[in-house]
Structure formats: structure tokens, C-alpha cells
VOTORMAR-965129 format. One record per atom (N, C-alpha, C, O): z, x, y. Coordinates in steps of 0.2 Angstrom, whole numbers, padded with zeros to 4 digits, always signed. Each point is the difference from the previous one (the first is absolute). Layout:
// residues N
ZXY...
***
This chain:
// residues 319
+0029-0281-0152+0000+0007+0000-0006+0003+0002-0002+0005+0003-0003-0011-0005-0008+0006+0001+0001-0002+0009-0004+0004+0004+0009-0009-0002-0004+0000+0009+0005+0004+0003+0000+0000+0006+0004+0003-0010+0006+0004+0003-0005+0010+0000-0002+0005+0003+0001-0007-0009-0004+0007+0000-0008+0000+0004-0003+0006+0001+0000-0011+0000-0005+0000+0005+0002+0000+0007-0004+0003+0003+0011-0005+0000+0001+0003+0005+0001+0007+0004+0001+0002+0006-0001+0002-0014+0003+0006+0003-0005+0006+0001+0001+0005+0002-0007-0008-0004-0006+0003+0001-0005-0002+0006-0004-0005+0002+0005+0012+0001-0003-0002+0006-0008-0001+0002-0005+0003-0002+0004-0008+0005-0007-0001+0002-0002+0004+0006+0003+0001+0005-0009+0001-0007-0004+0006+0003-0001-0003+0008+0002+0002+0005-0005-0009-0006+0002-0001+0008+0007-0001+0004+0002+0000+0006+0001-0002-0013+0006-0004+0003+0005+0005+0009-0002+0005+0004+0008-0008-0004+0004+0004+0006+0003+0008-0003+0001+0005+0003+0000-0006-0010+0004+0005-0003-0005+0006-0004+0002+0004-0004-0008-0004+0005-0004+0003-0001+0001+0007+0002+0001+0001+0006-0002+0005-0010+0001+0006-0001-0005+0002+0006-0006-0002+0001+0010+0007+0004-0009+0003+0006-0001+0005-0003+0005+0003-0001-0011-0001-0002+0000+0006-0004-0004+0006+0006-0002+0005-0001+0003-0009+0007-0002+0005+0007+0008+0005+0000-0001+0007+0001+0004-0009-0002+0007+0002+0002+0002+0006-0004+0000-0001-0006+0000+0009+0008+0002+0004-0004+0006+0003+0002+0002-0002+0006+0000+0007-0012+0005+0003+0000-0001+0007+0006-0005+0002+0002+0012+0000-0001-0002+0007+0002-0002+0005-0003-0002+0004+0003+0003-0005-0011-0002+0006-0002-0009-0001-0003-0004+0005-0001+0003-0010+0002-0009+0000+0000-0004+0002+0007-0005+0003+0000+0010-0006+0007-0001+0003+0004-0003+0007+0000-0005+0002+0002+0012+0002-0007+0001+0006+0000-0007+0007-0002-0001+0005+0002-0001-0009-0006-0003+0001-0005-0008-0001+0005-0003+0005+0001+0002-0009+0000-0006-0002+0005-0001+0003+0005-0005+0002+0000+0010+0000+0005-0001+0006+0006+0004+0007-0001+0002+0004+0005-0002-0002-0013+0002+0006-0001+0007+0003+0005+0001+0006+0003+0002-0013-0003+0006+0005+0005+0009-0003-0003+0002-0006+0000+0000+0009-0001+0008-0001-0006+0002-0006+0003-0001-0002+0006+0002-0001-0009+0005-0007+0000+0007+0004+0006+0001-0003+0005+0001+0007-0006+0006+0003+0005-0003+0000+0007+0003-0004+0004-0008+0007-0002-0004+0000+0006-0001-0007+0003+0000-0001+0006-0003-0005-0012+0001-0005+0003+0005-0005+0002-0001-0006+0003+0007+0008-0005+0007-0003+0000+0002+0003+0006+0005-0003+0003-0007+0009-0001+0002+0005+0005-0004-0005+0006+0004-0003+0004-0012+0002-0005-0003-0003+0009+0002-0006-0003-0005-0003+0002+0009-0001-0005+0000-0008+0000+0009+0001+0004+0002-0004+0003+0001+0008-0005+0008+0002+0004-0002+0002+0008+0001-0004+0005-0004+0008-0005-0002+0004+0005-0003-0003+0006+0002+0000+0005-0008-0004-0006-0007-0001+0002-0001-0008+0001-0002-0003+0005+0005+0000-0011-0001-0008-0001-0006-0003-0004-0002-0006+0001+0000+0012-0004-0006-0001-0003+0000+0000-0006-0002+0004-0004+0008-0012+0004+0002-0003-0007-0003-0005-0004-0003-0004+0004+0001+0002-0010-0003-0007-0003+0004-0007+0003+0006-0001-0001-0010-0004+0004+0002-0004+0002+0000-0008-0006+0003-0005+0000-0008+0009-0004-0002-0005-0006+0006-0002-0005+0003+0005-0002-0002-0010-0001+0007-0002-0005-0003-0005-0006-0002-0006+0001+0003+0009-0006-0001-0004-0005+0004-0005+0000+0004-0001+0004-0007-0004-0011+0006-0009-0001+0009+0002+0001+0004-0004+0003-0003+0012-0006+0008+0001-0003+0003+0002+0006+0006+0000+0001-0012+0004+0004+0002-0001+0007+0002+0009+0003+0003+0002+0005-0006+0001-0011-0002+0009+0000-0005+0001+0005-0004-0004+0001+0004+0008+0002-0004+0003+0004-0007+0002-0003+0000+0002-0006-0005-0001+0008-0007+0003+0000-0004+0000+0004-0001-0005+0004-0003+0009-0004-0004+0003+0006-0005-0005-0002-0001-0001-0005-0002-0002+0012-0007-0004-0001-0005+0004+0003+0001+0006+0002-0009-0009-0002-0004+0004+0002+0001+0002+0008-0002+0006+0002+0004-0008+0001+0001+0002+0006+0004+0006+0001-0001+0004+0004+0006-0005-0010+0005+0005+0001-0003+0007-0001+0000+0005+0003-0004-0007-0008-0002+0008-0004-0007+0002+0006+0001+0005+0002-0006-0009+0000-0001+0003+0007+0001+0004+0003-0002+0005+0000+0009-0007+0003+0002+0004+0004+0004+0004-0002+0004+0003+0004-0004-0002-0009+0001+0009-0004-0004+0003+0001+0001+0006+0001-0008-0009-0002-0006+0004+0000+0000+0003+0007-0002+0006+0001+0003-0010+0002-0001+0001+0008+0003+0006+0001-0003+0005+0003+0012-0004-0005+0003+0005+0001-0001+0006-0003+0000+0006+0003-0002-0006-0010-0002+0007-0005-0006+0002+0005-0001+0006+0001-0005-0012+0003-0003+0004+0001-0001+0002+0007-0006+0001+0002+0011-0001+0003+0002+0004+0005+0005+0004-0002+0002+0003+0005+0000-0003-0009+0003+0007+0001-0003+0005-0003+0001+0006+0002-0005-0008-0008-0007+0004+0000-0004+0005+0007-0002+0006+0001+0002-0011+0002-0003+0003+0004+0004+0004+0008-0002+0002+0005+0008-0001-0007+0005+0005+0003+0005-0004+0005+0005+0002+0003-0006-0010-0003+0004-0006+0004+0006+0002-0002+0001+0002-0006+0004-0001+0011+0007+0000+0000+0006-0005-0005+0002-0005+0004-0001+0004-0009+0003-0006-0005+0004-0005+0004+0000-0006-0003+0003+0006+0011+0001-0006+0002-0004-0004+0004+0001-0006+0001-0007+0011+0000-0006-0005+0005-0004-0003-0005-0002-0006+0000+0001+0010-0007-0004-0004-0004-0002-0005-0002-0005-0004-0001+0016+0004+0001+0004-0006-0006-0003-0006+0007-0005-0003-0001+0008+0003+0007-0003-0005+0006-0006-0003-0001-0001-0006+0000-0004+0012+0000-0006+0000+0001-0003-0007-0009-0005-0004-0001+0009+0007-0002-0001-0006-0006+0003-0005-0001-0002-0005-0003+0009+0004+0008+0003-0006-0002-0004-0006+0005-0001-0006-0001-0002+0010+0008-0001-0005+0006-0011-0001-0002-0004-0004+0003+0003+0008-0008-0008-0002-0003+0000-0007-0001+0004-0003-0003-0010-0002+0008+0000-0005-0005-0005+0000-0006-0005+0003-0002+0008-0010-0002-0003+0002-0005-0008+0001-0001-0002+0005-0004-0002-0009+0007-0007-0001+0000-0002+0010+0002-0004+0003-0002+0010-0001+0006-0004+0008-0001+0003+0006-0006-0001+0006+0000+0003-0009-0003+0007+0003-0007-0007+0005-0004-0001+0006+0001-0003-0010-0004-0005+0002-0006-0003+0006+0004+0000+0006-0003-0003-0006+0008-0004+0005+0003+0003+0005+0003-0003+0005+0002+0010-0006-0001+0003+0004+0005+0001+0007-0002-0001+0005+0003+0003-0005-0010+0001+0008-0006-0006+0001-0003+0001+0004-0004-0007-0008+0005-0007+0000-0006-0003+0009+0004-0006+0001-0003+0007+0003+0007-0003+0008-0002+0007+0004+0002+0005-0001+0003-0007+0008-0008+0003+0005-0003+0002+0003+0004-0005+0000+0004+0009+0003-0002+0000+0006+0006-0002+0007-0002+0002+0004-0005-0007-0002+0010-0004+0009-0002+0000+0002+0005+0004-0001+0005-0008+0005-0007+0000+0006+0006+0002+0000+0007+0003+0004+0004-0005-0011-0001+0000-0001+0005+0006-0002+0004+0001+0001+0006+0004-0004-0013+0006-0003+0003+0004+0007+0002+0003+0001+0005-0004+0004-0011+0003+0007+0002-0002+0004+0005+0005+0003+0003-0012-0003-0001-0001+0004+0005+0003-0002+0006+0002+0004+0004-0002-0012-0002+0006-0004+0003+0007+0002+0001+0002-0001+0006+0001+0003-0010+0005+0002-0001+0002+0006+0002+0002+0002+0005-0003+0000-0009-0001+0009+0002+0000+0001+0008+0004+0004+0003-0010-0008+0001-0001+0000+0007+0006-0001+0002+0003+0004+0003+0000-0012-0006+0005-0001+0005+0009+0004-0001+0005-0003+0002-0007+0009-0004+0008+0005+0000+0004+0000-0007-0002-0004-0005+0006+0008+0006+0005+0002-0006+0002-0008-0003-0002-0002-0005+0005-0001+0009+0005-0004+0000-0002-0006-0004+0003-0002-0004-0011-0001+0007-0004-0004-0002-0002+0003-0011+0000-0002-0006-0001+0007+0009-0001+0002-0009+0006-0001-0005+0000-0002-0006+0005+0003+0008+0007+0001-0001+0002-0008-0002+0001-0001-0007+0000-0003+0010-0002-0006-0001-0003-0003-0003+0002-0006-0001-0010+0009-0001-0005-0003-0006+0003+0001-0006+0001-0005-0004+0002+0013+0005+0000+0003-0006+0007-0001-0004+0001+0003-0005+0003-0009+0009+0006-0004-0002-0001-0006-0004+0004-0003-0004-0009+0002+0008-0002-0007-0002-0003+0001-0008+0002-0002-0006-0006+0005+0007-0005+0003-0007+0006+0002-0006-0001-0002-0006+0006+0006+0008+0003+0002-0006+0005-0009-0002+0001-0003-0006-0001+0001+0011+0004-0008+0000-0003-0004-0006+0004-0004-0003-0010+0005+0001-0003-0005-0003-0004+0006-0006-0006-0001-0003+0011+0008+0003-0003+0002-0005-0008+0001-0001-0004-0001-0005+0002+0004+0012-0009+0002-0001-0001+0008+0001-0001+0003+0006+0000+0000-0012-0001+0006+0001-0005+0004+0005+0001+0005+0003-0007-0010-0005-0007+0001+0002+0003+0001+0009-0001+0005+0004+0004-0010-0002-0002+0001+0011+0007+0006-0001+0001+0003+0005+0005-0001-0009+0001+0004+0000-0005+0008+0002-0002+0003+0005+0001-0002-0011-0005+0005-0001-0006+0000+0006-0002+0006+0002+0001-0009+0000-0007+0000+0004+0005+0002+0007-0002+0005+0002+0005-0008+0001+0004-0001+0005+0003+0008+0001+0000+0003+0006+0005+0000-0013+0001+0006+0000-0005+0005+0002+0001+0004+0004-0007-0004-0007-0004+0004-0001-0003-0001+0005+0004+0003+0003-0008-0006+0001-0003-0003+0006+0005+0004+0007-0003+0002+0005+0010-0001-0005+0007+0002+0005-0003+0007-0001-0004+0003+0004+0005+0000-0013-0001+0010+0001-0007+0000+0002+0000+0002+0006-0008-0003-0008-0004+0000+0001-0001+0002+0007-0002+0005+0003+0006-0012+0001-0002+0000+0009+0007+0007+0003-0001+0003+0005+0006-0003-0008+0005+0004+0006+0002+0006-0003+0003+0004+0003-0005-0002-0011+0003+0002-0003+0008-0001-0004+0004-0005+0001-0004+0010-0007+0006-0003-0003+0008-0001+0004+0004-0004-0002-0003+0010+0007+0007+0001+0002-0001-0006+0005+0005-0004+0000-0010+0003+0004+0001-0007+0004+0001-0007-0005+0005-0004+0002-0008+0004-0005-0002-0006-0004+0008-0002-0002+0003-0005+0002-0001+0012-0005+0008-0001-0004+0003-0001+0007-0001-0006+0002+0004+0009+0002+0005-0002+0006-0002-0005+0003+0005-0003+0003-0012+0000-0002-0002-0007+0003-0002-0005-0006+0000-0006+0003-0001+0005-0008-0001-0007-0002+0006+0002-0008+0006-0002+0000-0008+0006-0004+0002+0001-0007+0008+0000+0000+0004-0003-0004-0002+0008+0010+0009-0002-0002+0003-0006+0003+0006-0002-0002-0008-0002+0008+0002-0005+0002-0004-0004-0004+0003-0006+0002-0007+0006-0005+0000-0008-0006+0005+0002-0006+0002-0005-0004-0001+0011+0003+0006+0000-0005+0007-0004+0002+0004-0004-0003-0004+0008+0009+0009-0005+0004-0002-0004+0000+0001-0003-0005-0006-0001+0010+0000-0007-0001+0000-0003-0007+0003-0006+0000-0005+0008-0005+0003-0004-0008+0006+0002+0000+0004-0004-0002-0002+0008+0002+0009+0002+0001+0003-0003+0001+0005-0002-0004-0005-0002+0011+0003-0005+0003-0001-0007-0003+0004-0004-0002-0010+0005+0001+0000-0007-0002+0003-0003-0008+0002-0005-0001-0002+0011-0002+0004-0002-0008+0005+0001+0004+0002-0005-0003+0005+0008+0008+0006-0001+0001+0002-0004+0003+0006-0001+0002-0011-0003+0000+0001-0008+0003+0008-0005-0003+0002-0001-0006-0001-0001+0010+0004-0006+0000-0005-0005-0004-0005-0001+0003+0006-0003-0010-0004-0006-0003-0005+0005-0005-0002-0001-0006+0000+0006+0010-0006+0004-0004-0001+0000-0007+0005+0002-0002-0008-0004-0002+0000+0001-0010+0000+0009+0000-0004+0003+0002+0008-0001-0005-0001+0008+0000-0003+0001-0004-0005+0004+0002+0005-0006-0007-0006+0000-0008-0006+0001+0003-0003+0005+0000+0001-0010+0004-0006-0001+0002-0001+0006+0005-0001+0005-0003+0002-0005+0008+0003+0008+0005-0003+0005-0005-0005+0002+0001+0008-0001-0005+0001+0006-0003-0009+0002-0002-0003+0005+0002+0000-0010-0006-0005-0001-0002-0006+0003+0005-0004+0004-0001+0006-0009+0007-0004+0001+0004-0001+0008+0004-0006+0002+0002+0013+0002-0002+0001+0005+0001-0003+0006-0002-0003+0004+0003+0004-0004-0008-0005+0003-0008-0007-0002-0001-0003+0005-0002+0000-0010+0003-0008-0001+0002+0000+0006+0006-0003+0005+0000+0007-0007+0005-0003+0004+0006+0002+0010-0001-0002+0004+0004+0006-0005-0009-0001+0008+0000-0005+0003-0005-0003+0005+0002+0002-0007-0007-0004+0000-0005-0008+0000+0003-0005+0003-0002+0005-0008+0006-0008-0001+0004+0000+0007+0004-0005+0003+0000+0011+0000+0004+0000+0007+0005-0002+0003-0005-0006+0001-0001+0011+0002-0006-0002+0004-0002-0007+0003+0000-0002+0006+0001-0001-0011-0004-0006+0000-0004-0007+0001+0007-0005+0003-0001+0007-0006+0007-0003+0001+0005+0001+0010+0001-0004+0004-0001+0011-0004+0003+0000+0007+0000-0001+0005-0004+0000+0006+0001-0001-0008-0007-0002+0004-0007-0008+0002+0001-0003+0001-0006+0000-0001+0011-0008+0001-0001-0002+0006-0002+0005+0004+0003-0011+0000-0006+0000+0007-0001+0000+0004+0007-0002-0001+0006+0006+0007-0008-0001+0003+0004-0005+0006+0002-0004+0002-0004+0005+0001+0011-0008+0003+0002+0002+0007-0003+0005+0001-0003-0009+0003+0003+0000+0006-0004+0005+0005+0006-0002+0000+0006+0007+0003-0009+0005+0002+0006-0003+0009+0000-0001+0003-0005+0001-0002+0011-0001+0007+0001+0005+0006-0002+0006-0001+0001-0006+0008-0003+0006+0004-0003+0003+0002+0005-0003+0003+0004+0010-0003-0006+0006+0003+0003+0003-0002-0001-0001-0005-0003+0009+0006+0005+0006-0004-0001+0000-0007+0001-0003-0002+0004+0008-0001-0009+0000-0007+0000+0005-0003+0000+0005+0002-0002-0005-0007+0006+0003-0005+0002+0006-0004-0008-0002-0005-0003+0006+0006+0003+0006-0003-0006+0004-0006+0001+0005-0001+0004-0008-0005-0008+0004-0005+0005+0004-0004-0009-0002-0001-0006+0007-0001+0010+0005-0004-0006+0004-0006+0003+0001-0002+0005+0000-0003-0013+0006-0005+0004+0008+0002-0003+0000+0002-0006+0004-0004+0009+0005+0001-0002+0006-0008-0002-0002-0006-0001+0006+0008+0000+0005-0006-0002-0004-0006-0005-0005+0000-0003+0009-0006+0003-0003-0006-0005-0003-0003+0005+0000-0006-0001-0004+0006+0007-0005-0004+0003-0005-0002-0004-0004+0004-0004+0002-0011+0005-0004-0005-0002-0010+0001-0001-0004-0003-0004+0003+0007+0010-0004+0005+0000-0002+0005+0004+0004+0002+0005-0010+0002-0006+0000+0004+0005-0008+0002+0002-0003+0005-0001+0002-0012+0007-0006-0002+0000-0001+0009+0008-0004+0004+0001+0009-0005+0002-0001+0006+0005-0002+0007-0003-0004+0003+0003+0005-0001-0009-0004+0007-0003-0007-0004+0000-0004+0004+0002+0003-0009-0005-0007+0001+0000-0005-0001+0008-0006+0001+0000+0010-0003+0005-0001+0000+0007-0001+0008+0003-0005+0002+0004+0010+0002-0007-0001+0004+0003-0006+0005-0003-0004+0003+0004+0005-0004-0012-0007+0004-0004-0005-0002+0002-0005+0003-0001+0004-0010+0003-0007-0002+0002-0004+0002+0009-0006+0000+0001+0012+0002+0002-0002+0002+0007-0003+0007-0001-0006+0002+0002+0012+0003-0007-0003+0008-0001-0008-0002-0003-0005+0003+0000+0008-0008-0004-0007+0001-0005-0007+0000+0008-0005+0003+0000+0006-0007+0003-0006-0001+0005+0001+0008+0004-0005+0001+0004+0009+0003-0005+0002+0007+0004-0006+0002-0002-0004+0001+0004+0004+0000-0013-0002+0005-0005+0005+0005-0001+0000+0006-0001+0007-0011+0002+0007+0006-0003+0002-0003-0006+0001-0006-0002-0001+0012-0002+0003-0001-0009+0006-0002+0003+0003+0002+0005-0001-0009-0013+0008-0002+0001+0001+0000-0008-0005+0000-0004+0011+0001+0004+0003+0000-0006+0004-0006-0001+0006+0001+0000-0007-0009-0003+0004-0005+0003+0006+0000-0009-0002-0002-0005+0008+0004+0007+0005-0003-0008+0002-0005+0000+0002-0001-0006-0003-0005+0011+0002-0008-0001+0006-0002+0000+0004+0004-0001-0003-0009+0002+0006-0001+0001+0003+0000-0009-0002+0000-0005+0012+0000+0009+0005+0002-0004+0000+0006-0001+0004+0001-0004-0007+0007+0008+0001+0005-0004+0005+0002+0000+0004-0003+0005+0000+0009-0012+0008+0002+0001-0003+0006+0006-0005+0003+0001+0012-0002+0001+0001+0005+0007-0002+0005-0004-0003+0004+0004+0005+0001-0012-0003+0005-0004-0010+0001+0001-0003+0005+0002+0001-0011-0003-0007+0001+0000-0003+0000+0003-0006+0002+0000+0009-0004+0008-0003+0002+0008+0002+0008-0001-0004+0005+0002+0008-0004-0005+0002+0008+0004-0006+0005-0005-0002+0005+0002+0001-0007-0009-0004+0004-0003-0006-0001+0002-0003+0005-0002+0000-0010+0004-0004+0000+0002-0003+0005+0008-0005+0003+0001+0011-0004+0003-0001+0004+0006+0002+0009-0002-0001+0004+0004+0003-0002-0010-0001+0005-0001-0007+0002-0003-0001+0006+0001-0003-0009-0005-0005+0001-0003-0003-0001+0004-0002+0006+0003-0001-0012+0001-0006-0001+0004+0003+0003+0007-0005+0000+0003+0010+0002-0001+0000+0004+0007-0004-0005+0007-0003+0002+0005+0005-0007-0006-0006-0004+0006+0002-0001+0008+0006+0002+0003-0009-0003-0002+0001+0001+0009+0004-0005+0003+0004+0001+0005-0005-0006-0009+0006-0005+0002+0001-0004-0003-0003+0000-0005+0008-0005+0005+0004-0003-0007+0001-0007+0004+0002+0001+0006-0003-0008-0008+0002-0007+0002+0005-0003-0005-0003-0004-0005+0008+0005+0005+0005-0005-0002+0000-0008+0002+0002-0002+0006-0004-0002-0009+0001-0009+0002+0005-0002-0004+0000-0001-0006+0006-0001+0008+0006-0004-0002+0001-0005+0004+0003+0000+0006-0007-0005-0010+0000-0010+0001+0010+0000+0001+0004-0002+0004-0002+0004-0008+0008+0000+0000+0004+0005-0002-0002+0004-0004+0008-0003+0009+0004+0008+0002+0002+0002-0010+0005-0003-0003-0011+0008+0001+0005+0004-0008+0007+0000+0004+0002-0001+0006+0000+0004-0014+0005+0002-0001+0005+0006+0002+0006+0001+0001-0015+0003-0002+0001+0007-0003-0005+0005+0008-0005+0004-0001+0008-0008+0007-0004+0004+0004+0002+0007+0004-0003+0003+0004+0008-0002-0008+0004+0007+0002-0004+0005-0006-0003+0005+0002+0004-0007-0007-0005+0003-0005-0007-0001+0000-0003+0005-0002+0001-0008+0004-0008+0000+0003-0001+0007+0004-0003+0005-0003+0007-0005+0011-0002+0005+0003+0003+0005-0002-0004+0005+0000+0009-0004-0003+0001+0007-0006-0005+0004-0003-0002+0006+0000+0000-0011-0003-0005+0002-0005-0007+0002+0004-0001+0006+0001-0004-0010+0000-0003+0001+0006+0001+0006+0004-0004+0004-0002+0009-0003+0008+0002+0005+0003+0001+0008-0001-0001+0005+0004+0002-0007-0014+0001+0005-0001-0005+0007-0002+0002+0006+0000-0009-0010-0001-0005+0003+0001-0003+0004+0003-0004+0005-0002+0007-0006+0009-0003+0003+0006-0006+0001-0001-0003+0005-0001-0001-0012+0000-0007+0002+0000-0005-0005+0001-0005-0001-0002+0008-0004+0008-0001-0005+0004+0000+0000+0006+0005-0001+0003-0009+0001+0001+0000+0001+0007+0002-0008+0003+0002+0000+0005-0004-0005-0009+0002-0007+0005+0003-0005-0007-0004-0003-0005+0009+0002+0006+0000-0007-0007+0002-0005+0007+0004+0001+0004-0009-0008-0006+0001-0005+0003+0004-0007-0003-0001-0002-0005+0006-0002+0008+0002-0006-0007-0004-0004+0004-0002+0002+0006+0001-0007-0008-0003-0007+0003+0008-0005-0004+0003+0001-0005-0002-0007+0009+0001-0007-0002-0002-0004+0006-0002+0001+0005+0004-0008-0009+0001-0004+0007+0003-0001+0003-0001-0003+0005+0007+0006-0006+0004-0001+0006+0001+0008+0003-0001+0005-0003+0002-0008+0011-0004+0007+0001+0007+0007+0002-0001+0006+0001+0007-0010-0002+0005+0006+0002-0001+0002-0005+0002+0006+0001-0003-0006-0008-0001+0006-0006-0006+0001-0001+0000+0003-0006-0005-0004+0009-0007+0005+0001+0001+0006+0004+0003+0000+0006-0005+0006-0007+0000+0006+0005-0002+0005-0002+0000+0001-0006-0002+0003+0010-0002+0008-0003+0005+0004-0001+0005+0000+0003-0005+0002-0007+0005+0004-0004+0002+0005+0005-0004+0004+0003+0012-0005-0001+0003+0007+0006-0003-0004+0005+0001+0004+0005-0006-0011-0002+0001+0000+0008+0003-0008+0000+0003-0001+0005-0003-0004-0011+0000-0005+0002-0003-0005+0003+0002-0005+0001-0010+0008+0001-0004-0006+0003-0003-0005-0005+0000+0001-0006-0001-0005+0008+0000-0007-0004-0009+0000-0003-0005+0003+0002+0005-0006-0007-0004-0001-0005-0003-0007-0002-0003-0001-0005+0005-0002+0008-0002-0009-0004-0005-0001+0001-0001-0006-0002-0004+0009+0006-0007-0002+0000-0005+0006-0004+0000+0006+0000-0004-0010-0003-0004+0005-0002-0005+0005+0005-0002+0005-0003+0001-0006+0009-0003+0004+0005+0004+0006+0000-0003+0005-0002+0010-0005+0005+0006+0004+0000+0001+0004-0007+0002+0006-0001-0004-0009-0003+0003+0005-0007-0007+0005+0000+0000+0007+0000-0007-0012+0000-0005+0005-0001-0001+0005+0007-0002+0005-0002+0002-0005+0009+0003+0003+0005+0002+0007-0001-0002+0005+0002+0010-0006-0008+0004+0006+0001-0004+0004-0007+0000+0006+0000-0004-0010-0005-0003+0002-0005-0005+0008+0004+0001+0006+0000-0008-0013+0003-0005+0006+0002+0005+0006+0004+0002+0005-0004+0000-0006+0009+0002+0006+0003+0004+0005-0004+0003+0006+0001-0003-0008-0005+0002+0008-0006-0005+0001-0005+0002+0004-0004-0008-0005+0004-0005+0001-0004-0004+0003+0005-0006+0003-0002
***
């Protein structure tokens, strides 16, 4: 019995010997601050799967593996497109693995970016939400308003890195759970980009901006409050979800120059919107904004509204 039970215990040299190099993906996970879903995502996607196998014949990541995560988190850090990355880490040899991610991306990689167009940023700034990094969020959004202004920033990088996550959580295989997450970082980071204080606005009639229906948010009111604010035009912003009653008293008390309705999705109640609204007569221009652009228009011409240059356009010329 005692040489039945000394065989079962493995020796530290022996062939059955535990690799305690060999980790899981969620230790992985935990080490490069990026979900375990994200990494199941580039090992389907990418091929930047653990090739290492325990005695029972389970997968786990060896060190080489976990390298070249490093590799990857950290070009896409630096604004790399997620399938050049993923390349650029599977074909690293290993002798350059350790060094290849050993500095941070700053200022430099951004100003890089920024140089090389909308599209380039758009693609950082996917990558960045991909792996859950607020910070090249934030800097990247802010670094776009700072150089073009906010209505550029928003019609060239801010709304097309939203569709690009759009698409990508309605992907074919895609984890939605994870999508979703990713999604809400990157609204949650605009937010808080477009939330900065505002400049002190000059008096006169003010600008009335609302969201309507159950849209998810209503990151365009603060796109467009943020350009007046660079005006020195007073806004009055009620946020998304307002009921069509509280647009309408509000445009009777404040009397403002012009009114921006944003509906991410067609209410219900847009016969009662303009009713109510309308019936003021004391509106010279109500604007709607969506993304889709056959129900964006100026009120009575139907020109389209899907950008924010076009929405702020029909704003000034009525102030």
C-alpha cells in the first residue's frame, strides 16, 4: 500500500510534474487588466490562443503566450488597428517579446495620430475602448475637440467610433455582454469629455435643447451645448428622455431662439411633440437631430440633420 501511495505523488523533477509557468486565463486576466471575454474574443479572432497544456491535457497560457498579450494590449495602446496588432504579436520573435511593450504610450503616440486623420484616431480609439482603457479614451477625445473643435471632433472621430462599437457588438460570434460593456465605457468616457465647464455665455435668447423617446443617450445635446458654449450662446440643456409636456413649457417660459430635439430612436408621440411645441408660436427654428438622417430636418423644410455641423449651421443663422 505505502508503494501504491508513493506512486501517486508526483516528483518535482519527475515527467508528471506540475509547470507552475502554465496559467489560466483568468490570471492572465487579471495581469493585463483586460476581461477574460476580450481574451477569448483575440484567441477566436486573432489566434492569440495559450498553446501550453497541463498533465490532464487543459489548456494554459505559457510565458510566451502571455508575452504576446503584452505585445498586443500594448499596441493597441498605442492606436494600432486590432488585426495588425494581433500579426504584429503572433509573428514577434520571442528573444524581442520582453522589450517589445516595455514603454507607455504618451503624448507622442497621440500627436502621431491626430496627424495621421479621423480614421487613424477612430481606430485607436476602438482599440482603447477594446481593452477597456479610459485614459487614451479621454485624451484622444479631448486632444480631437481641442485641435477641430467640438462639431468636427463629433462628426469626424466621436460618432464613428460609436458605430464602429455598434457593429462590432452585432457581429456574427461577437459576446454581446462584453459589446455592451464596451459600449458604455465609451459613452460614459464622451460624457464626461463633453461635460467640461462651460465658458461664461453672453445675454440674450437661448438656445433650448432636449432628448426625446427611450434612447440610450443623448451624447449630441451635449455636442451641441458645447459648440454654443464656445459661441458665448446661453443653452438651456433638459437631457435626454424629456416628456413632450416639458419641452412645451419650457419653450413657453424661456421663449428661446431655437429649440434641438435629439431622438437616438423615433418617440411615439411626435405628432404631439410638434403640437405642443407649435403651439407657442414663439419659436423661430426647432431643429430634430438623429442618426438616421431621413428623420432628422428642420421643421416645415426637411433638410437633414445627422451631423452636427448641419444641426449647429441652421442653429447660428437664427441667432
Amino acid at each position: 500500500m505505502a508503494e501504491r501511495s508513493t506512486s501517486r505523488v508526483p516528483s518535482v523533477a519527475g515527467e508528471h510534474a506540475p509547470d507552475v509557468s502554465l496559467v489560466t486565463i483568468g490570471a492572465v486576466a487579471a495581469q493585463l487588466s483586460v476581461p477574460s471575454t476580450t481574451l477569448r474574443t483575440w484567441s477566436r479572432r486573432y489566434g492569440l490562443s495559450p498553446t501550453g497544456r497541463t498533465a490532464g491535457g487543459h489548456r494554459r497560457f505559457n510565458p510566451e503566450d502571455v508575452q504576446r498579450l503584452h505585445v498586443m494590449v500594448h499596441l493597441l495602446g498605442l492606436g494600432v488597428a486590432a488585426g495588425s496588432a494581433a500579426q504584429k504579436a503572433r509573428d514577434a520573435l520571442p528573444a524581442d517579446l520582453a522589450r517589445s511593450w516595455a514603454v507607455a504610450p504618451g503624448q507622442a503616440a497621440f500627436d502621431h495620430l491626430l496627424r495621421s486623420g479621423p480614421v487613424a484616431v477612430v481606430e485607436a480609439l476602438v482599440a482603447a475602448a477594446q481593452v477597456l482603457d479610459p485614459t487614451t479614451i479621454d485624451a484622444l477625445t479631448g486632444l480631437s475637440i481641442d485641435r477641430s473643435g467640438v462639431e468636427v471632433a463629433w462628426d469626424q472621430v466621436m460618432a464613428p467610433f460609436l458605430a464602429c462599437l455598434s457593429v462590432l457588438r452585432l457581429e456574427v460570434g461577437a459576446d454581446e455582454v462584453a459589446g455592451a460593456v464596451v459600449e458604455q465605457l465609451a459613452i460614459e468616457r464622451l460624457v464626461g469629455v463633453l461635460s467640461s465647464p462651460h465658458r461664461q455665455a453672453r445675454s440674450g435668447p437661448s438656445v433650448l435643447l432636449a432628448g426625446l423617446g427611450d434612447g440610450g443617450h443623448a451624447l449630441p445635446l451635449l455636442v451641441v451645448q458645447g459648440a454654443l458654449d464656445t459661441d458665448h450662446v446661453p443653452t438651456v440643456n433638459l437631457g435626454r428622455r424629456t416628456p413632450a409636456a416639458t419641452v412645451a413649457r419650457a419653450v413657453s417660459r424661456l421663449a428661446p431662439a431655437a429649440v434641438f430635439l435629439w431622438s437616438e430612436q423615433p418617440p411615439e408621440d411626435d405628432d404631439g411633440i410638434w403640437s405642443l411645441v407649435g403651439a407657442t408660436g414663439q419659436v423661430p427654428l426647432v431643429v430634430v437631430g438623429s442618426p438616421d438622417p431621413r428623420r432628422g430636418g428642420l421643421l416645415g423644410t426637411g433638410a437633414p440633420t445627422s451631423t452636427a455641423a448641419r444641426v449647429l449651421a441652421a442653429i447660428r443663422g437664427a441667432l
